[in-house]
N, C-alpha and C positions, 0 to 999 in steps of 0.2 A: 784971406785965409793964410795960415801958416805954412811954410815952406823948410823942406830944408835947403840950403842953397849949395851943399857938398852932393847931396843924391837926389835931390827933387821930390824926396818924399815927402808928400803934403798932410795934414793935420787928419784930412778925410783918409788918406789910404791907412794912417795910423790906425785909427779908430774902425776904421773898419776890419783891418788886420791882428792889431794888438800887436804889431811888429814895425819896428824901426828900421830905418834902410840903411842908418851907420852909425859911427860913435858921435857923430855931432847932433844928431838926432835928438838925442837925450838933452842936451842946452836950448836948442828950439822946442821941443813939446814936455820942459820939464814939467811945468802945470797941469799939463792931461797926463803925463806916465805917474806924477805923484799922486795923484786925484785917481787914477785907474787902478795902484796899488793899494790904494787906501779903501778902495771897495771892496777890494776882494780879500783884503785883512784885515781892513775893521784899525790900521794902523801906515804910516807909509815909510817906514822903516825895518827894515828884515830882523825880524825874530827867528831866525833857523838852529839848526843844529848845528852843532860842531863834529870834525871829525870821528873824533872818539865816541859819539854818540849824547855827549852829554849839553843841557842848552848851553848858552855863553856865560846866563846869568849861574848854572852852577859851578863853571870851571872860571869866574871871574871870584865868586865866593871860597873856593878851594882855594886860587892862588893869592886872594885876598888875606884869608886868615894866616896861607905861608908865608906872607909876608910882616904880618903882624908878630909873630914869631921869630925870625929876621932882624924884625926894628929892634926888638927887646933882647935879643943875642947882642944885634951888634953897639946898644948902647953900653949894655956891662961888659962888654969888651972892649969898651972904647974904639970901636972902627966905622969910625966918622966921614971917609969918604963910602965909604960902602951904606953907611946910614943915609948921606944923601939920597943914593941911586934906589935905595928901597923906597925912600920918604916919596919918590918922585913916580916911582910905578905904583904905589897905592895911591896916590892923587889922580892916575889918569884913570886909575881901576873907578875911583868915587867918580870922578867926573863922570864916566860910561853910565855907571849906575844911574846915575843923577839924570844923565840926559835922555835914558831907555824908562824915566818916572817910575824907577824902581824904590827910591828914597825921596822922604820927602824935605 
């Protein structure tokens, strides 16, 4: 049976609790805590809300399209190191996307 070796919390009091006994917790039962979120959201990655109320995919879409607007300023302005740093927050914007199987 699984242990933790920082708090002694074992696999059984997990699962009987739905509570971890510390931050190492999470590295020893990461296969029952992702398995146990994945039950209860049908996913085991957090789809929540953002502050402002809005999900992540619509404030990633917002500041996706501001940046598409961005690239195309700062090409006919010729401001090419600024062009990088946008080219490189919409790559990790698609990336997020890509990896939340929002795009295909």
């Amino acid at each position: 049976m699984k242990v933790c070796l920082k708090c002694e919390t074992s696999l059984n009091d997990f699962l009987l609790t739905g509570k971890v006994g510390c931050e190492h917790c999470y590295d020893v039962f990461s296969e029952e805590v992702s398995a146990l979120i994945k039950s209860q959201n049908g996913r085991d990655f957090h789809v929540g809300k953002t502050p402002n109320g809005k999900t992540i995919q619509e404030n990633n879409a917002e500041t996706y399209l501001f940046l598409l607007k961005e690239k195309s300023l700062a090409e006919r302005e010729g401001r090419f190191e600024a062009l990088v740093h946008i080219k490189q927050k919409i790559r990790l914007i698609e990336e997020d996307i890509y990896k939340r199987g929002l795009k295909q």
